[in-house]
N, C-alpha and C positions, 0 to 999 in steps of 0.2 A: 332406433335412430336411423335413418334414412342417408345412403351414403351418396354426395352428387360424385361426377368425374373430377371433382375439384376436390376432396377430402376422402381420407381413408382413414378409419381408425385405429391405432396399434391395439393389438391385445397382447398384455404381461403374461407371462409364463412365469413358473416357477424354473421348471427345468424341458427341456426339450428329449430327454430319452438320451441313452448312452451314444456320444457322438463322440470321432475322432477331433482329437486334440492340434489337425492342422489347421497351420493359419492362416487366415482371410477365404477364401472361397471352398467350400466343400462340393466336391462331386458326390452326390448320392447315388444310388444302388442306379442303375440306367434302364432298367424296368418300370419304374420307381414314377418315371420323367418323361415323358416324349419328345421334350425341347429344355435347357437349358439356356435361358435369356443372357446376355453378356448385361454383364455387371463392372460399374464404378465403385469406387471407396475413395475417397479424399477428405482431407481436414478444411475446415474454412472459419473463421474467426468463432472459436470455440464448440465447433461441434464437427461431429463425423455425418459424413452425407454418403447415402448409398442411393446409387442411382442405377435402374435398372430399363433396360428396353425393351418390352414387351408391348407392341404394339397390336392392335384390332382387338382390344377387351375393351370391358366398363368395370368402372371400380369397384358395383357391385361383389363382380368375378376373380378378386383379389383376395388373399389374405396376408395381412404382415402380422408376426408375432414377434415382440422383443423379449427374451430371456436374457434380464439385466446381470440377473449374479455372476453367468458365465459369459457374457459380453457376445451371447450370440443372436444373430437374426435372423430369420425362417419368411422367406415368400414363398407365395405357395397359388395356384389358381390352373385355372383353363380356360386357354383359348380354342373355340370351335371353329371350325370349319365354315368360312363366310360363303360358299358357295356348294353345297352338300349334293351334287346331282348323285342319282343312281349309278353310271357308267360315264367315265372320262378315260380319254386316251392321253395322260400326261408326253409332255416335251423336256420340260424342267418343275423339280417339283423341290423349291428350297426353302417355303414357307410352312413351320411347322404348326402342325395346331393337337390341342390333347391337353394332358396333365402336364404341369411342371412344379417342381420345389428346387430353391434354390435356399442355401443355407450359406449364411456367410459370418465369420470367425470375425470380429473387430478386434481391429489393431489396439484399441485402448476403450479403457469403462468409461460406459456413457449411464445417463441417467434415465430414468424410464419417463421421470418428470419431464415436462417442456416437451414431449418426442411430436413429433408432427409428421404426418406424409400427403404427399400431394401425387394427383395422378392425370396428366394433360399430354396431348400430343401423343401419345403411344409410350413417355418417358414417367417410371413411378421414381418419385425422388420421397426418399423418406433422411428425415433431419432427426440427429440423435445428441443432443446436449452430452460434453462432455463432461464427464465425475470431476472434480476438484483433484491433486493430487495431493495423495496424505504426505507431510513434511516430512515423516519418521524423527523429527524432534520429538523430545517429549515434553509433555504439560501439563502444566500443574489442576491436581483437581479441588477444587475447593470444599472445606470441610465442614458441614453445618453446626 
């Protein structure tokens, strides 16, 4: 499947590897990363929307994975260096480019079903349908 700048695919995880249990944003190992994108989280009529700025990539160069059981989500990509000469004499040098993962803790269970991400402007915005939340009533199960 062919990805435009307008779509990205989530891929499900089972599990992501033993992560710490802080919540919403994880700083990984800084080796790991060569930039660290800023990142949104916010609720908007029934789902969590994580929006990241990671500008001068294609969507290709992306990966989003949702690991639904532990309500965690893993971007992950490289941005290269849009002007590679051999020898530059830098002034200011504040745009990063390399490896990054960025791993973010959600606030509440979201569904893997519905999930969608979008990737325009230098803005990846991926949408996470939120779970239902269990009543903790209990209910009767019918008996055949």
């Amino acid at each position: 499947m062919r990805r435009t700048n307008r779509e990205l695919r989530i891929n499900l995880m089972g599990s992501l590897g033993p992560l710490s249990r802080v919540p919403h944003l994880v700083r990984e190992n800084r080796t790991a990363s060569a930039f660290e994108p800023p990142t949104d989280i916010y609720e908007v009529e029934g789902e969590l929307v994580v929006r990241v700025e990671i500008a001068g990539m294609s969507a290709d160069t992306i990966e989003v994975s949702l690991d639904e059981v532990n309500s965690r989500l893993a971007i992950a990509g490289h941005r290269y260096d849009p002007a590679p000469e051999p020898w530059r004499r830098f002034y200011a040098m504040e745009i990063a480019s390399g490896p990054f993962r960025r791993l973010v803790h959600l606030p509440k269970a979201v569904r893997a079903e519905g999930s969608r991400a979008n990737y325009d402007n230098g803005l990846l915005v991926v949408r996470l349908p939120l779970r239902n939340p269990v009543s903790g009533k209990p209910r009767s199960v019918p008996i055949d």
